[in-house]
C-alpha positions as CSV (number, residue, x, y, z in Angstrom):
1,X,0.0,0.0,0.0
2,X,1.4,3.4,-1.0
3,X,0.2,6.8,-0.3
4,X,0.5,9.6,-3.5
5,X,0.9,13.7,-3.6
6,X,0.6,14.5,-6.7
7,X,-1.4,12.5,-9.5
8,X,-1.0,13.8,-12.6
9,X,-3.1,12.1,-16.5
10,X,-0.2,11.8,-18.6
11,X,-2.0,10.1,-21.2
12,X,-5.9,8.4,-21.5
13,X,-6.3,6.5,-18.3
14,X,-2.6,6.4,-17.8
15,X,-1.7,8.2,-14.5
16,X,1.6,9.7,-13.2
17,X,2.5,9.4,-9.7
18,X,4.8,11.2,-7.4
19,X,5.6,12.0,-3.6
20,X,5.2,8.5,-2.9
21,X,4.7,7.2,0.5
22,X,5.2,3.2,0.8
23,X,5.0,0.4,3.1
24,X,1.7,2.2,4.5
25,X,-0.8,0.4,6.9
26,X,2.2,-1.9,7.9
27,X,2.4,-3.8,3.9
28,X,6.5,-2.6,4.1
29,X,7.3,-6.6,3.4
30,X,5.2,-5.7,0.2
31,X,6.6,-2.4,-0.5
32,X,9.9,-3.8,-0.9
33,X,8.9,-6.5,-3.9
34,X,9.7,-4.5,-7.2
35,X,6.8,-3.0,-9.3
36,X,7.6,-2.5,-13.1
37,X,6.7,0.8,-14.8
38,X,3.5,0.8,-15.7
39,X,1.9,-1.5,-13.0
40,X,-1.9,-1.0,-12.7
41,X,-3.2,0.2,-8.9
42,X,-6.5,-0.1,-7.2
43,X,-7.6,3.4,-6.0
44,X,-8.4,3.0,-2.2
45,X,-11.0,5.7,-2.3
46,X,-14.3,5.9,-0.6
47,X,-15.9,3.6,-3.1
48,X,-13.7,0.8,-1.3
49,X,-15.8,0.1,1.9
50,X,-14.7,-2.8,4.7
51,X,-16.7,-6.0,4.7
52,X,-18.0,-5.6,8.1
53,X,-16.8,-8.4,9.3
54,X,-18.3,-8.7,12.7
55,X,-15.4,-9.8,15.7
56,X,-16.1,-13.3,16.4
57,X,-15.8,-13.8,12.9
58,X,-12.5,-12.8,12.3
59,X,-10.3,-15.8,11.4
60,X,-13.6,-17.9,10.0
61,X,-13.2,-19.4,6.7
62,X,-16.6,-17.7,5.3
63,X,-18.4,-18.1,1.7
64,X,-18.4,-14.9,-0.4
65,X,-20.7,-13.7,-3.5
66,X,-18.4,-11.7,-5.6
67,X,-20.3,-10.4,-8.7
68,X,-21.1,-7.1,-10.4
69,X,-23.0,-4.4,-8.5
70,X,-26.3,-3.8,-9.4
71,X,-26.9,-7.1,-11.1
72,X,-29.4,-9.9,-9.9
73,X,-27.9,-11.5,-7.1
74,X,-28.0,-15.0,-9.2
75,X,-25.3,-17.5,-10.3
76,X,-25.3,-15.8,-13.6
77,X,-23.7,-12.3,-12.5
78,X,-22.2,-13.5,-9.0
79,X,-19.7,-16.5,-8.2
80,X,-19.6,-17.9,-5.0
81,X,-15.5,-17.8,-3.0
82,X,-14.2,-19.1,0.4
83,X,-11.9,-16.7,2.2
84,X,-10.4,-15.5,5.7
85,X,-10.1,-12.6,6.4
86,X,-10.3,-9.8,9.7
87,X,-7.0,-10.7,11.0
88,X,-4.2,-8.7,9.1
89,X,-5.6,-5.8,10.7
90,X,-5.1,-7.1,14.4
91,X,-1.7,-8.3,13.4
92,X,0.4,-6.2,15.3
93,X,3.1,-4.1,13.7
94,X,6.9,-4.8,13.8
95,X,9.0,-2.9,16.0
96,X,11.4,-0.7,15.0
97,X,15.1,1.1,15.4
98,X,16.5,-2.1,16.3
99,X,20.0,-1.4,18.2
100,X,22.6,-3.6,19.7
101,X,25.3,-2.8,22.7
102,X,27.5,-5.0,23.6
103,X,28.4,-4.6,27.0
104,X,31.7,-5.3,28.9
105,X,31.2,-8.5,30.3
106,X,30.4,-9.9,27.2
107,X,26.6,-9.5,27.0
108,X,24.6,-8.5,24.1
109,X,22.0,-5.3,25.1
110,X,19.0,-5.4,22.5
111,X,16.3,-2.8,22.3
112,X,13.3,-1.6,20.0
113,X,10.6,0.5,19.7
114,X,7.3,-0.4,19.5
115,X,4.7,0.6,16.6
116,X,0.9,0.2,16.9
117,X,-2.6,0.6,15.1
118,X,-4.9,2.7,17.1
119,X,-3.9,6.5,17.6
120,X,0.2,6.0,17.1
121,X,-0.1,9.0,14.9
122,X,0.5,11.8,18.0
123,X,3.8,13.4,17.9
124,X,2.9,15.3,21.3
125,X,2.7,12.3,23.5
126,X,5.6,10.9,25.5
127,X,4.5,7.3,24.3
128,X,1.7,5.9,21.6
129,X,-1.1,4.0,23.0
130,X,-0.7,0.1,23.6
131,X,-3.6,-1.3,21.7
132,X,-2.8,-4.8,23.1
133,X,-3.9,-6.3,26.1
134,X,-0.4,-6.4,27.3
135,X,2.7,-5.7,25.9
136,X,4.7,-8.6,24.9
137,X,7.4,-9.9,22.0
138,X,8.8,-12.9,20.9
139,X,12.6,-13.1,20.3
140,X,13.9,-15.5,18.1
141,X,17.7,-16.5,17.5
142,X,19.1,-17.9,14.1
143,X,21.7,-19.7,13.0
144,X,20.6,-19.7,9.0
145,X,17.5,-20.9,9.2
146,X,18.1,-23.1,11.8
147,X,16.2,-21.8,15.5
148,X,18.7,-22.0,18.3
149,X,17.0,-20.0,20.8
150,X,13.2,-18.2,21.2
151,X,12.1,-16.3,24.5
152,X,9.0,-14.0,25.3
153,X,9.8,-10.7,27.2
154,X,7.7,-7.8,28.7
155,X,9.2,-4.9,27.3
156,X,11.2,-3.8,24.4
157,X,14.5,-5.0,25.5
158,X,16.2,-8.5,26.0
159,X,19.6,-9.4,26.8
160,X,21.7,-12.5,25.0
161,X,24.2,-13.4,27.6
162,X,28.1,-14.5,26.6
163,X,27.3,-18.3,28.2
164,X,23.3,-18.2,26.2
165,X,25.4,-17.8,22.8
166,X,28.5,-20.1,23.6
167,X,25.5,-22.7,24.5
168,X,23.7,-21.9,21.5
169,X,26.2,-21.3,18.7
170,X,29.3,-22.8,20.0
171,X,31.1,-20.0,20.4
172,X,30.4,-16.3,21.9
173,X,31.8,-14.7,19.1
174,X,29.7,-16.5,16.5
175,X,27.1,-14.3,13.5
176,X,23.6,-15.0,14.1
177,X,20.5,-13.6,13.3
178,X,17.7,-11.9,15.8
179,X,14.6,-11.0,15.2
180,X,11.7,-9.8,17.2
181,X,7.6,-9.5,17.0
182,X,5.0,-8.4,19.1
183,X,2.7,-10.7,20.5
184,X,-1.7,-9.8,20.2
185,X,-3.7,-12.1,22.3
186,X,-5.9,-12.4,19.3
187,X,-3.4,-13.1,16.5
188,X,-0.2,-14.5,18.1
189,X,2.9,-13.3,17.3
190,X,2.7,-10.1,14.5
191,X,5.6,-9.5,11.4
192,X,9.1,-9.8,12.5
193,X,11.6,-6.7,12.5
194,X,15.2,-8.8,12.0
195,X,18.8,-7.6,12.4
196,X,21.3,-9.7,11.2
197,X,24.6,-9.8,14.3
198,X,28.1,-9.7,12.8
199,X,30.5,-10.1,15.8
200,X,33.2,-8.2,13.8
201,X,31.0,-4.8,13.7
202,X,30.1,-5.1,17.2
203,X,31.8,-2.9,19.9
204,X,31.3,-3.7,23.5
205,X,31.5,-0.6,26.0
């Protein structure tokens, strides 16, 4: 999803877009797939209305008649679709300014910021609302693709001590990868934000 400043009819139906905003609504996994010139868009205007999904169906693998508006609701203008749908937009965001300090004893100091969904857009408040029943993350530790280590936490910080990596990877000293998600009590565990650890960029202080 991308937000536009300036659209501009460069030729029949053929549209020019600039000041370009992608990667909105959380879709930045999307935004970073390449898009030929010349892609077509669908224009999320007002004529784009939810499906009023109602909460306890969120999830639900639900029948839909897709068809042309203003035709008879019959087999002939309408075909009939099973889909899920309501949970992408509980799916928590993924945190972000991921930053590493390694200390002196040999510990690995991460920390994040948190993103969220309802009201996140005030740049007066100290903090954005939590829109979770808690706040919570999973941290996950990888060698590859291979999962050495995964913890939950209660705040936007974990530490990965010296022994937890020479148990893990062998070594202390060894590249991994870390990545971390917040947790919704309705959705699980949202997108990821990764940071990829190369021992010989670190600096401990």
């Amino acid at each position: 999803m991308l937000q536009f400043l300036n659209a501009e009819e460069v030729e029949s139906d053929r549209w020019q877009l600039s000041g370009l905003l992608r990667g909105q609504c959380g879709t930045e996994m999307e935004a970073l797939d390449p898009r030929p010139v010349g892609t077509r868009f669908i224009l999320l205007d007002r004529a784009v209305s939810p499906l009023g999904l109602k909460p306890q169906e969120a999830g639900l693998s639900l029948n839909w008649r897709i068809g042309t508006s203003g035709e008879d609701f019959t087999d002939q203008f309408y075909t009939t679709t099973t889909a899920v749908g309501g949970l992408r937009a509980l799916q928590p965001l993924e945190p972000v300014h991921l930053r590493i300090n390694g200390e002196t004893n040999g510990d690995l100091q991460f920390r994040w910021i948190r993103r969220g969904r309802i009201d996140a857009d005030n740049w007066l408040a100290t903090d954005i609302p939590l829109g979770e029943d808690r706040e919570a993350y999973r941290i996950r530790v990888r060698v590859g693709e291979r999962l050495v280590r995964s913890a939950d936490v209660a705040g936007p910080s974990w530490t990965y001590a010296q022994s937890q990596r020479r148990d893990d990877l062998g070594r202390p000293d060894a590249d991994f990868d870390f990545d971390v998600a917040m947790i919704s009590a309705v959705t699980g565990a949202g997108r990821s934000a990764r940071l990829a650890v190369r021992q010989n960029t670190l600096k401990y202080m």
